[in-house]
Backbone as CSV, one residue per row, in Angstrom:
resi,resn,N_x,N_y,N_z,CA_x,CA_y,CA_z,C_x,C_y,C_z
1,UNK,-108.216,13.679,43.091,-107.756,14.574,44.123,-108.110,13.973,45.481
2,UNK,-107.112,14.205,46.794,-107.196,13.400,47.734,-108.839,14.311,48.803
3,UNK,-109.285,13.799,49.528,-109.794,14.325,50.191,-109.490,15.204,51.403
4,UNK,-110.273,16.442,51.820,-109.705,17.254,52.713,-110.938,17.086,53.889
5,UNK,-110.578,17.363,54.988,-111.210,17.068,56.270,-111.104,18.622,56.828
6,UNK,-112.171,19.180,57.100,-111.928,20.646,57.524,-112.906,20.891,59.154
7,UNK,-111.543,21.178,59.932,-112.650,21.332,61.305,-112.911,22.367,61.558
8,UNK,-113.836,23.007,61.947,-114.574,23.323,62.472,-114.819,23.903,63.981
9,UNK,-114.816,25.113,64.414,-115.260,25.376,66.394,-113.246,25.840,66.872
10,UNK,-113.955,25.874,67.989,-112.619,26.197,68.638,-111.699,24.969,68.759
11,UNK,-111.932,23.766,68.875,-111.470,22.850,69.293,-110.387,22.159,67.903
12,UNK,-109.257,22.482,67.355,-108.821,21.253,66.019,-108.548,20.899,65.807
13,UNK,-107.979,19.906,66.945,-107.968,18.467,66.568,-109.121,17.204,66.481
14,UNK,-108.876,16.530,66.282,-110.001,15.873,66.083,-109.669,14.259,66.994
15,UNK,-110.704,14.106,67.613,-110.994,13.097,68.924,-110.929,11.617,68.552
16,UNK,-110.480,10.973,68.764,-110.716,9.230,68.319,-111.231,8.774,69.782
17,UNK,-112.052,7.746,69.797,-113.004,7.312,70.286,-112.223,6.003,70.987
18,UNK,-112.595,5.155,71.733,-111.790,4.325,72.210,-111.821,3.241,71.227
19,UNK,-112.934,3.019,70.803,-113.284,1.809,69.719,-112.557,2.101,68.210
20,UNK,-112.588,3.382,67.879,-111.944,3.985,66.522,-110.335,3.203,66.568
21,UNK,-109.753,3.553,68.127,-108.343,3.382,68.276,-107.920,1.862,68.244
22,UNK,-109.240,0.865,68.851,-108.979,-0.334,69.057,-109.040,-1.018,67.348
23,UNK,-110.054,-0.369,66.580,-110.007,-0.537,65.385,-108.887,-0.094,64.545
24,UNK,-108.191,0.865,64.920,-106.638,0.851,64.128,-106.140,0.196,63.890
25,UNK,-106.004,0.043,66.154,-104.820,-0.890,66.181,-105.090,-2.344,66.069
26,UNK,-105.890,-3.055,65.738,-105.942,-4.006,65.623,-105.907,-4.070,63.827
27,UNK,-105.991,-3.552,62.839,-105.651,-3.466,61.710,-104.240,-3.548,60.807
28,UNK,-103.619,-2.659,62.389,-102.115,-2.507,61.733,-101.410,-3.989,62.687
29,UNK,-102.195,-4.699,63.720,-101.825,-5.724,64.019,-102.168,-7.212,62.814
30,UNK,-103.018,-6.966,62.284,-103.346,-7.934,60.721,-101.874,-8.563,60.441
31,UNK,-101.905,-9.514,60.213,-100.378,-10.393,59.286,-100.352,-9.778,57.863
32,UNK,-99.244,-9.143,57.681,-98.875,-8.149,56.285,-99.270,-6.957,56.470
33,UNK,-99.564,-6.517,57.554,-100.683,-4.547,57.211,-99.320,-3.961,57.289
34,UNK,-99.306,-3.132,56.812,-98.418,-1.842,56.686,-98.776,-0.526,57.496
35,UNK,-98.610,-0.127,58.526,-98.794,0.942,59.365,-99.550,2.062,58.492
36,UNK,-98.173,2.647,57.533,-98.252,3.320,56.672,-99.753,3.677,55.779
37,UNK,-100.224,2.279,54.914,-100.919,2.659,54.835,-102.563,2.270,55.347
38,UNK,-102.398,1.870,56.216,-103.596,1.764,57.198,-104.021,3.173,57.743
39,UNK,-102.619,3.736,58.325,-103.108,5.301,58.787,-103.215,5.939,57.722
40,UNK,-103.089,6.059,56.238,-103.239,6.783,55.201,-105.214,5.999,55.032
41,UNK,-105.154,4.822,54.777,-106.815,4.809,54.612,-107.807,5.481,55.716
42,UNK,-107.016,5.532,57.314,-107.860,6.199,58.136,-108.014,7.411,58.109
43,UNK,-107.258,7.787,57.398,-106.693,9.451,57.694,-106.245,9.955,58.928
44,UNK,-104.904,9.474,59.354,-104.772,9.737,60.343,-103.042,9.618,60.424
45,UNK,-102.117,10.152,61.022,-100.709,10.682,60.759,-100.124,9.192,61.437
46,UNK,-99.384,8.398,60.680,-98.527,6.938,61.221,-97.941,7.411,62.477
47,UNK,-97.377,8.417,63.214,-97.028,8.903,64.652,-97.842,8.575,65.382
48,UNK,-99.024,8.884,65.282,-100.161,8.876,66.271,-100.744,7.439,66.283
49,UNK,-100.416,6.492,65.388,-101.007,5.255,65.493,-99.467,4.527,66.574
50,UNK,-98.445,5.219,66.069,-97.391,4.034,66.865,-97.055,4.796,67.994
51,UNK,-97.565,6.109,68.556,-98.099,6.538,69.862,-99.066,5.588,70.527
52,UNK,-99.889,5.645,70.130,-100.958,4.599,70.597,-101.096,3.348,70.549
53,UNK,-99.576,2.583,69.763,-99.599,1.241,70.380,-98.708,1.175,71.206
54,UNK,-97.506,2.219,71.415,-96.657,2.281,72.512,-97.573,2.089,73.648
55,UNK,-98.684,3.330,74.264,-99.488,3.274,75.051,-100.400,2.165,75.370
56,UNK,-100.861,1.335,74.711,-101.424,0.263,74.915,-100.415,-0.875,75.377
57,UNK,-99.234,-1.075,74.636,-98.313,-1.746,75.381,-98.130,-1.577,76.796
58,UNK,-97.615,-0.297,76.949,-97.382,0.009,78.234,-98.515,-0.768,79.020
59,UNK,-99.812,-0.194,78.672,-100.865,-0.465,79.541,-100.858,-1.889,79.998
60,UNK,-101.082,-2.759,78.778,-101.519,-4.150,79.230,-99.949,-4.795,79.671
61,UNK,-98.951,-3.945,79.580,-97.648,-4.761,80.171,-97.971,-4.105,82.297
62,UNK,-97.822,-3.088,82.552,-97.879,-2.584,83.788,-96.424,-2.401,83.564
63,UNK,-95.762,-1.757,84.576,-94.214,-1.477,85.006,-94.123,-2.112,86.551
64,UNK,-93.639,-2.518,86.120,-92.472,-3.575,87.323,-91.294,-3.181,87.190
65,UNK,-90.978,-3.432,88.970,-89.712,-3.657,89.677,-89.222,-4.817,89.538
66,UNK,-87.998,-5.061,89.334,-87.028,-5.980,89.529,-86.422,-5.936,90.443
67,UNK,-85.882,-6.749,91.898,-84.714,-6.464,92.704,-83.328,-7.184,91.802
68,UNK,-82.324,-5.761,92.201,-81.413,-6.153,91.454,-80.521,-5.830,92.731
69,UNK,-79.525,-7.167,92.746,-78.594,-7.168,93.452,-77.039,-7.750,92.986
70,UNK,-76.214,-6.781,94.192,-74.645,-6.914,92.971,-73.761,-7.363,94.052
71,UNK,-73.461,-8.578,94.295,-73.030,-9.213,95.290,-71.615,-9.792,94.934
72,UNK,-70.444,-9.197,95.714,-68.888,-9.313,95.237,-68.243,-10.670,95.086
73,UNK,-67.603,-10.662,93.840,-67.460,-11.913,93.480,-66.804,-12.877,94.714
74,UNK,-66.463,-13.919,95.203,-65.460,-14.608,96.094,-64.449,-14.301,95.850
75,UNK,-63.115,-14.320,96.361,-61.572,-14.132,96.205,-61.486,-15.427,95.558
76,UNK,-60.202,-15.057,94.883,-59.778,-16.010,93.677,-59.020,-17.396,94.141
77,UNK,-59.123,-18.415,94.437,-58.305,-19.630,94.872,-57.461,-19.884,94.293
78,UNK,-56.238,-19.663,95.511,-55.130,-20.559,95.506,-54.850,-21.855,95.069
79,UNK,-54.327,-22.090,94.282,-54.182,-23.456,93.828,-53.043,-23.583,92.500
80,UNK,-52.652,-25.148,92.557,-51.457,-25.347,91.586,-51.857,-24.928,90.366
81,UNK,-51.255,-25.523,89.865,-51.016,-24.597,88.184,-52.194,-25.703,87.601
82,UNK,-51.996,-27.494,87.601,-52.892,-28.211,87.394,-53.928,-27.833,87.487
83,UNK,-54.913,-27.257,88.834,-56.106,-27.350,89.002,-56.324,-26.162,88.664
84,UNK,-58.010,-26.554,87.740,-58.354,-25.210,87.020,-58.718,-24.301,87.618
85,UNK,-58.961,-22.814,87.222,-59.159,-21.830,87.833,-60.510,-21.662,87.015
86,UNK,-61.412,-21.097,87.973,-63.004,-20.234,87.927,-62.139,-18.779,87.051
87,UNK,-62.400,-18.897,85.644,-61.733,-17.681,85.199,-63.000,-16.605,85.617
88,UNK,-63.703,-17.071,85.104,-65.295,-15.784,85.337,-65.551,-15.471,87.085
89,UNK,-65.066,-15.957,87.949,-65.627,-15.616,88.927,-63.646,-15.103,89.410
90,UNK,-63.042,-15.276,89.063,-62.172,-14.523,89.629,-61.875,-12.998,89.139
91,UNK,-61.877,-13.304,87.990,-61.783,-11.634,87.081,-62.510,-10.582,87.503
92,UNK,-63.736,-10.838,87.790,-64.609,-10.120,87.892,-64.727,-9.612,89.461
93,UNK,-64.918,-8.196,89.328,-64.653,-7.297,90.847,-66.264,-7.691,91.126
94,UNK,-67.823,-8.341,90.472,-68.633,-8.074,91.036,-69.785,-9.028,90.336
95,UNK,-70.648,-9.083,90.530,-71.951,-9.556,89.993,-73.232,-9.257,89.867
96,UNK,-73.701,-8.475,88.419,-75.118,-8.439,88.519,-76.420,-9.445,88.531
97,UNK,-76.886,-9.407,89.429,-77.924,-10.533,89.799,-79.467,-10.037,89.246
98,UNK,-80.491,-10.216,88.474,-81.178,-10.328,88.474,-82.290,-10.840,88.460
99,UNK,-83.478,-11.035,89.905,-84.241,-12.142,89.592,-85.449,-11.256,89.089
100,UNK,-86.442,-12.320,88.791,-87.790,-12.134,88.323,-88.710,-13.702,88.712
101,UNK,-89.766,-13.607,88.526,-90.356,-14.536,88.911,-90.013,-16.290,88.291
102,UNK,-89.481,-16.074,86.901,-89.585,-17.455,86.423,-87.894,-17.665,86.532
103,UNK,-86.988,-16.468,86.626,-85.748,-16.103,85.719,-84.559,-15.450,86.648
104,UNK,-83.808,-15.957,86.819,-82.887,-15.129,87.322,-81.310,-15.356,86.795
105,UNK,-80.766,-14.161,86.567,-79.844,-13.817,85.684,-78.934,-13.533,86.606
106,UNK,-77.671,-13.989,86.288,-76.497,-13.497,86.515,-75.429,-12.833,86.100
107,UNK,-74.753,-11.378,85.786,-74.126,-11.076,84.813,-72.589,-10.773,85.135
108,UNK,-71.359,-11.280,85.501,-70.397,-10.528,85.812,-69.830,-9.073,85.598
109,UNK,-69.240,-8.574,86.154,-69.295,-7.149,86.278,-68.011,-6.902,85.360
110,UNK,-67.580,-7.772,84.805,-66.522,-7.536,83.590,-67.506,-7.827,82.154
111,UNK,-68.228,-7.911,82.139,-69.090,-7.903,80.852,-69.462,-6.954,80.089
112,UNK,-69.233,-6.655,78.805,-69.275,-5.156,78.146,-71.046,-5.013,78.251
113,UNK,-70.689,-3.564,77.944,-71.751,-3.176,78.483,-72.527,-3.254,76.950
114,UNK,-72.685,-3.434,75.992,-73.377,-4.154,75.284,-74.243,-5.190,75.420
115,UNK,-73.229,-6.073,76.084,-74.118,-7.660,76.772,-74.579,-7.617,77.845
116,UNK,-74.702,-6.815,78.449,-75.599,-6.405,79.999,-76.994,-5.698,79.351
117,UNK,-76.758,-4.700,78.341,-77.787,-4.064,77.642,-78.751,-4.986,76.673
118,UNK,-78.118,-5.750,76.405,-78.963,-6.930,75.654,-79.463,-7.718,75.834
119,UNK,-78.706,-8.257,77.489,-79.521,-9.113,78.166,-80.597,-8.720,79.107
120,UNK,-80.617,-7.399,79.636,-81.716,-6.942,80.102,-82.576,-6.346,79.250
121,UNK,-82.566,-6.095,77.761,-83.521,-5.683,76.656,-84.221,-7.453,76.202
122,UNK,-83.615,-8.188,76.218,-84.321,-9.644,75.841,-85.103,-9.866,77.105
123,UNK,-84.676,-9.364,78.591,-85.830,-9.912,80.126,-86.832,-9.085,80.131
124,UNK,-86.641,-7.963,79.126,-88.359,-7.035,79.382,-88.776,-7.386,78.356
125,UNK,-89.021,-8.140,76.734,-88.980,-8.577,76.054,-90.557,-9.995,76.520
């Protein structure tokens, strides 16, 4: 039969310690651990462990700004049929620019919005 944990006082939930939490999460960080049952040996609900590595992420990431700027493409050049045409910079009514310190991205403003979403989910990444 599994064991039962019974609290006690006004207070019932029960408190994890900063070290308890660092000891989780560094358990369910192990090569092969299973969330699952790591929070089943702690006794403790798998939500609340991947609450608390969300939160630690957050923490040791910080939130940053990006300047993002959308600067209109050039008009499309005139020219014979021979000389090639800039297909990507004419099509497009616009340009998303994003820099960052190492990285800066450029995205045309005809780009589905799938590949704008993917490429800014791989730069916070």
């Amino acid at each position: 039969m599994g064991q039962v944990t019974l609290i006690l006082g006004r207070e019932r939930r029960r408190h994890w310690s900063a070290e308890d939490r660092a000891r989780i999460l560094a358990a369910i960080s192990a090569p092969g651990a299973v969330v699952a049952e790591v929070a089943r040996r702690e006794d403790i609900c798998t939500s609340l462990v991947y609450k608390w590595r969300r939160q630690t992420r957050r923490a040791a990431k910080g939130v940053e700004f990006a300047p993002v700027v959308i600067e209109p493409a050039p008009p499309a050049r005139q020219g014979s049929a021979s000389e090639p045409r800039d297909i990507e910079r004419s099509d497009a009514a616009g340009v998303i620019t994003v820099e960052m310190t190492e990285v800066c991205v450029r995205i045309g403003a005809g780009a589905s919005a799938a590949l704008v979403s993917a490429t800014l989910k791989a730069l916070r990444s």
